[in-house]
N, C-alpha and C positions, 0 to 999 in steps of 0.2 A: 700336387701329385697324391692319390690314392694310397694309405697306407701299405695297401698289399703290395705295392708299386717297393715299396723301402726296405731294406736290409735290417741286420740284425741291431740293435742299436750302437751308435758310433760315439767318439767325440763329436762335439760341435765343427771344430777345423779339420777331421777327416770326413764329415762329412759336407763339408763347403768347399773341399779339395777333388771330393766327389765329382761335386756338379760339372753340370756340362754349363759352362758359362757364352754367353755371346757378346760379340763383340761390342763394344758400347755405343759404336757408332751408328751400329745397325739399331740398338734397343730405342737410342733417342730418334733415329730417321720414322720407325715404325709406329712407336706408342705415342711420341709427341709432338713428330713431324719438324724434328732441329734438323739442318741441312749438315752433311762437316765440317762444311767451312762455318759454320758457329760454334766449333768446338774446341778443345785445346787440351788433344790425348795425352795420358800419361799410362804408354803403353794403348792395350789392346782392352781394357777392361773398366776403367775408369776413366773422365775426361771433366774440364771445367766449360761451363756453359757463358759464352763470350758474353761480358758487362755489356757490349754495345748491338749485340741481338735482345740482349734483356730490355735495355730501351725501349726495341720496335716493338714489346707486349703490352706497354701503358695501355691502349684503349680495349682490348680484349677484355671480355669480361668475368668475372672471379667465379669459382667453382664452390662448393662447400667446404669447409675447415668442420674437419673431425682432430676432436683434443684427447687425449687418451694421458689418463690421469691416476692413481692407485690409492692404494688403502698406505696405510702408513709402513714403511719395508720392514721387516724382520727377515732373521736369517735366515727364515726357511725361503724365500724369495717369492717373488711374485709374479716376475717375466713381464713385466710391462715392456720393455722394447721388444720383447719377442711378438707380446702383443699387437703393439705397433707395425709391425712388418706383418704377420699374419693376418691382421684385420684387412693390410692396403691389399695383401694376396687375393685376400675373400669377396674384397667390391671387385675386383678383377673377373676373379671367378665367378661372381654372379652378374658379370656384363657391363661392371662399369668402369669407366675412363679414371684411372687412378693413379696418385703416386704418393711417395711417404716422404717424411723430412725431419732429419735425426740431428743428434749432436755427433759430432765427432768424438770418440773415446782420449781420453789423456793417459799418457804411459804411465802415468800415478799407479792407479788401479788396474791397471795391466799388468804389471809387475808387481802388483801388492797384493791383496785380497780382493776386491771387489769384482775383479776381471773385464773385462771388453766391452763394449756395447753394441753389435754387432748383431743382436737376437740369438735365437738358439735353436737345435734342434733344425727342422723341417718351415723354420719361418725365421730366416738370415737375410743379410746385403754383404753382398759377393762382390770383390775376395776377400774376404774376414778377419784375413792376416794383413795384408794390406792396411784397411781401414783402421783394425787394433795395433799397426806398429804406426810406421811416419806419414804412412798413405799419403798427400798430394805435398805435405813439408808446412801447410798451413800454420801449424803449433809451433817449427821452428820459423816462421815469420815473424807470428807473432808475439814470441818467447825475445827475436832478435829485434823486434821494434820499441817492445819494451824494457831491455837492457838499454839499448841506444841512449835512449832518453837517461836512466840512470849513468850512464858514463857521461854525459853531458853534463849535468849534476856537479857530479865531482870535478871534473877538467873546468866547468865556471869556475867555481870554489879556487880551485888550484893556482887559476891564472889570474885571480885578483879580486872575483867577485863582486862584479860591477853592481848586479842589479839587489846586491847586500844582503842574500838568502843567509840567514840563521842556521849555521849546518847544524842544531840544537831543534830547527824544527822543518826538515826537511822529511815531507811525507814520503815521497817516494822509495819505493822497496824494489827489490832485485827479486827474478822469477825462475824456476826452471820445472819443466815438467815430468818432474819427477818427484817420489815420494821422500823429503830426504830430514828427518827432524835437526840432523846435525848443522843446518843453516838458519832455523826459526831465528835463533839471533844471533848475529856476528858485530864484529867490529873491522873496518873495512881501512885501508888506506893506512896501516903500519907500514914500519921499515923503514923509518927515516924521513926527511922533507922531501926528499925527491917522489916520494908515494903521493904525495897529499898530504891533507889535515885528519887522523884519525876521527873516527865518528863511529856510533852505535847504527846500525844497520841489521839489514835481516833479507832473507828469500820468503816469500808465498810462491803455492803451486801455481803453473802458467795459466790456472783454468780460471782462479780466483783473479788474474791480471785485470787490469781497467782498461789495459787495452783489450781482453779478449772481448767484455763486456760491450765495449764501443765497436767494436767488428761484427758483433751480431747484432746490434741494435742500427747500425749506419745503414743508409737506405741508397749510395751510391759513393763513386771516389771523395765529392766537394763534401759528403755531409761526415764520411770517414775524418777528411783534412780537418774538418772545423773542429770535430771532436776533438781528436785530439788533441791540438789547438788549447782544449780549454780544460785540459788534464791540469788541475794544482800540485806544482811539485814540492811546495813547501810555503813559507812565511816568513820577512823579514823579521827582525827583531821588534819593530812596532806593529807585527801581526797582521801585515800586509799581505796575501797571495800573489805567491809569483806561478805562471802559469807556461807550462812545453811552449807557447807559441814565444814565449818570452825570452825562452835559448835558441827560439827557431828551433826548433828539434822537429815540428810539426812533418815541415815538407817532407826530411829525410825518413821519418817513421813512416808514413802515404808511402813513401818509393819501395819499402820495404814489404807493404803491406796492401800493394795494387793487387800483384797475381792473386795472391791468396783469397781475397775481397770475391770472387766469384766461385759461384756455388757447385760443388763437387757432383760426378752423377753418376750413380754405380747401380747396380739392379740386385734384386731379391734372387733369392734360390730358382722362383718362378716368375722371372724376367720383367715383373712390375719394375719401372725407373726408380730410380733415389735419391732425393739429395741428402748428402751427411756432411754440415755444415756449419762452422763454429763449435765453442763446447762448453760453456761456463757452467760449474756445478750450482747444481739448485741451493744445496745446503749451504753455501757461502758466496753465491750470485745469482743470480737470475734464473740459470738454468734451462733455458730455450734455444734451439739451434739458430741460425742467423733469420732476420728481416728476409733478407734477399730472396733468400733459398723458399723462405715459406710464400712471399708473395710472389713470387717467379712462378712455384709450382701450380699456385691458384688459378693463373693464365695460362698454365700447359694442361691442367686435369679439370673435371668435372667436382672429383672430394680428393680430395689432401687430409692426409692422416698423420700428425704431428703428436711426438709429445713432452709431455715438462718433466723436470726431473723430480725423482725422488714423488711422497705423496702429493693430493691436492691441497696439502695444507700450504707446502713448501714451492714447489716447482708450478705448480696451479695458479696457483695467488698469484706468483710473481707474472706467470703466463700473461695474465689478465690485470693485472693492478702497475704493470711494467710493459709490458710487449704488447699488448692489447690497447694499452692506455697512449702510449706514442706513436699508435702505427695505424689504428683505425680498424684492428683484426676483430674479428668475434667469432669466435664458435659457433658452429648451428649445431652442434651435439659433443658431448662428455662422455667418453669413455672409461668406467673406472675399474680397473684391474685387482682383482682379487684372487686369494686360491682358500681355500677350505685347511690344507695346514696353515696358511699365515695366519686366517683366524681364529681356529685352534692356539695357537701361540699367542694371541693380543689376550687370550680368555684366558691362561697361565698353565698351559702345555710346554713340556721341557721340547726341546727341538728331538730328541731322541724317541721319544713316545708319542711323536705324529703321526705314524702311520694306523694306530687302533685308535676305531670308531671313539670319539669322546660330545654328545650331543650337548653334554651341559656347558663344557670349557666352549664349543661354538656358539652357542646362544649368546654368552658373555662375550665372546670376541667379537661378533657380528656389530654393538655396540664401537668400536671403532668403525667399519665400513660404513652405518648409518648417519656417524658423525662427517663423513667426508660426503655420502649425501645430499645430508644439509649442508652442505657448507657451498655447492656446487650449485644448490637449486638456490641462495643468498645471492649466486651472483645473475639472475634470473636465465638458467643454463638448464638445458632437458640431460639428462645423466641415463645411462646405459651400465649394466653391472657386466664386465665379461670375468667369469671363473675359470680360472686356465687349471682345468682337466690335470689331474696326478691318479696315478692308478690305485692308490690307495681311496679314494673316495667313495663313499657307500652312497649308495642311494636313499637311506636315512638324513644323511649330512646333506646332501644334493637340496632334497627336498626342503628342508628346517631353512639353507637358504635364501631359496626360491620364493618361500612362503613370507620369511622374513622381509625380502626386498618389496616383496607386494605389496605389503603393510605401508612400506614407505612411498609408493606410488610408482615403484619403478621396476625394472623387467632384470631379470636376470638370468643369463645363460651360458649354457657351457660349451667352452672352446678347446679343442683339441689340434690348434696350429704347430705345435711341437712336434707333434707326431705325424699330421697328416697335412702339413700346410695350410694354404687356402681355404681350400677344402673341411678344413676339420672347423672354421671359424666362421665360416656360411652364413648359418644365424643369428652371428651377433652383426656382421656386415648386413642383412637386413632388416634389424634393428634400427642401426645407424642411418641407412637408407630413409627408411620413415621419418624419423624422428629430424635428420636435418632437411628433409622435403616439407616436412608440416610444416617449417618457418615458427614452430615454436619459443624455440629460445630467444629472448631478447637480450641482451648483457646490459650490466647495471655493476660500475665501479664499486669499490666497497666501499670508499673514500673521496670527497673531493679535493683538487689541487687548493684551495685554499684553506683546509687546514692545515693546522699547525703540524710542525713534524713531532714533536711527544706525541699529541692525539694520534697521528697515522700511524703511528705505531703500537700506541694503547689498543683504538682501532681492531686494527691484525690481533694484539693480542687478546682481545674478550671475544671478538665476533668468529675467530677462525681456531685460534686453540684456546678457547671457555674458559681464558685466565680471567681470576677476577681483582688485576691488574697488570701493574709493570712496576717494575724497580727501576729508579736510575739515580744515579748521585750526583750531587750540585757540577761538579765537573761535565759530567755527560748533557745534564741540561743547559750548562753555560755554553758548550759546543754544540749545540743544534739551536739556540736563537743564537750565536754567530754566524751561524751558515744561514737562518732567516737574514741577519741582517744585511748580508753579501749577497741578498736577494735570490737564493736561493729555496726559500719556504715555501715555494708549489712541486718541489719536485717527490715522486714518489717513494716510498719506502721497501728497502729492501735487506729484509730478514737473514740474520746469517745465526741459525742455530741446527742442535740439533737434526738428525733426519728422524730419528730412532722413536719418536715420542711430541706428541702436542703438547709437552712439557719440556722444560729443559734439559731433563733428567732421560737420559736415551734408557734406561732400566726401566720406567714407567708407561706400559704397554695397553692397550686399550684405549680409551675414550674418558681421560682426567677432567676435573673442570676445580674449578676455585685453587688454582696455584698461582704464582706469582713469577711474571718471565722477567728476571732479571738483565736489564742492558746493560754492558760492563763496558762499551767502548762505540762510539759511531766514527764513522770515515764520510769524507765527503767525494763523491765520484762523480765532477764538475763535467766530464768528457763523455762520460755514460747516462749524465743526467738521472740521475738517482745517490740517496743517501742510504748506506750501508750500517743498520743496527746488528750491532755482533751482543747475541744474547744468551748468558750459559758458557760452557765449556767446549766455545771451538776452535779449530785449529783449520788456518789458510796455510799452514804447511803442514802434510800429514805424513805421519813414520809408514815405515814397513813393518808389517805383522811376523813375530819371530819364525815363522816359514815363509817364506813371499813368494809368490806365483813362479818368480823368476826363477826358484830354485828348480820347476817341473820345463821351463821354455829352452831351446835347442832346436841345432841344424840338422837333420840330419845328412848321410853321405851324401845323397844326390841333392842337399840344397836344399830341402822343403823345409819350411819350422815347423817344428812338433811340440806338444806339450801346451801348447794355446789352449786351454779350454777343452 
């Protein structure tokens, strides 16, 4: 829609309360040609797209994968997902067969600081409130597949203990999706015997779960069962793994986690399709919305616009060194999202004095965006810069980073999907166009399955953030050749630090290099097939920030929620 088309400027959810939304049943008959009866409404606006229509798509053949990826986040923000929806707007609006495929938001950051994911502005997936509260109940499936299994746990334990689990090294943790620091550690099963055996225990947020992990990487029901299946719940006393399928917990968590397992389809403000499906954070999992979703849409569109969480260092890598690596996906173009304040701010602008021209703090900060780059064209990937347009921008600044990208071989342009939808992001959609028509990009892992898991992770750390090592202490090494020895050593690595910084250090902004990423703990995640290095200061259960979003969220009279964004 035409700027001049849009009112005075809104909230996000008054103006996605706005739209004129259409039925979804109509959106999938029209753009992707799903009959109804391949659907499964939840209501008039959203619907999941039947596992056993997804089947009849095997032989169809695959469209382009657009990856859309960013500079490293600061607080001034960057709108990558808004970008992601804007961009699918724009192949739309310039004539092409399109759809996008998102994560699903966790009420964590919905209720904390971070907010929604949903996009913004004039470039949304509708109904935004919907999507950002419990939207299809997915998170509580998965929230309740993964408790299950923990109460299994304990009720073994309680009733005798056959298979002689060490409640001293029982991995498994309890989840809920929500931001809550007051459970990072508990002590579970007081009160007496009739509770159980007391034990040291803790919650992670539902996004960081193994199971949520294993639901976006599962490519169907048997490969969801297997997974989990081979979830390690702990270690006997001679350091044995015992594994879900060893409580049978397996089947009962599959029953729990069939509906959900099929990929959600909602439309954009300008009626492009959507899937918004799964949700694991980038910063402490993978960070890619489901398998399903992404290769489902490949056989309904021509380009599929996906993308990873957080920067390319974080949510990228894992894109391609995880999801890429078990699924046979590749990119034919990189989209990496930038704005002129976030680069300002990598160059050491206080967030308050972004809006006047500062040419020398962006030259400096541009040195982060270059580094993401290179780091794109390592995985032998064609990269696209989209600048998401703020009205403070000078045409000084415009310029210095147009010239700068050029220098690096790459194009970069400016997107005004915030404001004018579709429309406003034109030219970076045909960018994208060219650039995955050429067949240029070729993907190239950063890693092979037979190194050792220290190297894939040293790896990661020199080649992606310009550490010139890793830290780990004899503990951390003795736990990763035991997970080599359990035959585990080809699986890939997956980074849990930081977002804030190619350093450990979230205050260290720009494009660092010769620092030292310290691993302070690894997990093995036997069901998601990938080993979990937690490096630095982070947290799989994160607080509320002393205002939390949820303080501005409400009904109001007539039932609409307000305050969303």
């Amino acid at each position: 829609m035409p700027a001049s088309q849009h009112a005075s400027p809104k909230s996000d959810i008054e103006i996605s309360q706005a739209a004129t939304k259409r039925r979804i049943a109509d959106v999938a008959r029209e753009r992707l040609g799903i009959a109804p009866e391949n659907l499964e409404p939840y209501g008039h606006y959203k619907a999941k797209v039947s596992i056993d229509y997804i089947k009849t798509l095997k032989d169809r053949p695959n469209g382009k994968l657009i990856l859309v990826s960013a500079i490293t986040p600061t607080p001034a923000g960057e709108g990558k997902t808004t970008t992601t929806v804007g961009l699918t707007d724009a192949l739309s609006h310039i004539g092409k067969k399109a759809m996008l495929c998102l994560r699903e938001p966790s009420l964590g950051p919905s209720f904390g600081m971070k907010g929604g994911a949903a996009g913004g502005g004039y470039a949304q997936v509708i109904p935004m409130e919907d999507i950002n509260l419990h939207f299809t109940g997915d998170f509580h499936a998965i929230t309740s597949a993964h408790n299950l299994l923990a109460a299994m746990i304990d009720n073994h334990i309680y009733w005798g203990n056959a298979l002689g689990l060490d409640s001293r090294r029982v991995a498994w943790r309890r989840v809920m999706d929500m931001n809550d620091r007051a459970l990072r550690e508990i002590v579970c099963s007081l009160g007496g015997v009739a509770n159980g055996y007391p034990r040291e225990a803790g919650f992670d947020i539902t996004v960081a779960s193994e199971v949520m992990a294993i639901f976006c990487l599962a490519r169907d029901l048997d490969d969801l069962k297997h997974r989990l299946g081979n979830i390690i719940i702990g270690y006997t006393r001679e350091r044995k793994p015992v594994r879900a399928l060893d409580l049978k917990a397996h089947g009962a968590m599959t029953a729990l986690l069939r509906d959900a397992l099929a990929p959600n389809l909602v439309q954009t403000l300008e009626g492009t399709p959507a899937f918004v499906h799964g949700g694991p954070f980038a910063n402490i999992a993978h960070g890619c919305n489901s398998v399903l979703a992404t290769t489902t849409a490949l056989k309904l569109s021509d380009y599929v616009v996906t993308e990873a969480g957080f920067g390319a260092d974080l949510g990228g890598e894992k894109f391609i060194d995880i999801k890429c690596r078990k699924t046979g996906l590749a990119p034919d173009c990189v989209v990496l999202v930038a704005t002129i304040r976030a680069l300002k701010m990598h160059g050491g602008v206080k967030k308050e004095d972004l809006k006047s021209e500062n040419l020398a703090a962006l030259k400096s900060g541009m040195a982060n965006l270059a580094r993401h780059v290179e780091n794109v064209q390592k995985f032998g990937l064609v990269p696209v810069v989209s600048i998401n347009r703020f009205s403070a921008d000078t045409p000084a600044e415009i310029e210095l980073v147009q010239k700068a990208c050029a220098s690096l071989g790459v194009e970069a342009l400016m997107a005004d999907h915030w404001a004018m939808g579709g429309e406003g992001a034109a030219e970076v959609a045909k960018a994208v166009v060219r650039i995955a028509d050429s067949g240029k990009s070729k993907l190239k892992l950063l890693y092979p399955d037979e190194m050792p898991l220290l190297e894939k992770i040293r790896t990661i750390a020199r080649e992606i953030y310009r550490a010139k090592d890793i830290s780990a202490d004899k503990a951390v090494r003795d736990q990763l050749a035991s997970f080599e020895a359990m035959g585990y050593g080809k699986l890939p690595v997956c980074i849990a630090k930081t977002q804030y910084s190619f350093s450990t250090n979230p205050d260290v902004k720009g494009a660092p290099t010769d620092h030292t990423i310290s691993v302070r703990e690894v997990r093995l995640s036997a069901g998601a097939e990938f080993v979990v290095a937690i490096c630095g200061d982070i947290m799989t259960m994160p607080g509320l920030p002393k205002v939390p979003a949820a303080d501005s969220i409400d009904v109001s009279p007539d039932g609409r929620i307000v305050g969303l964004f």
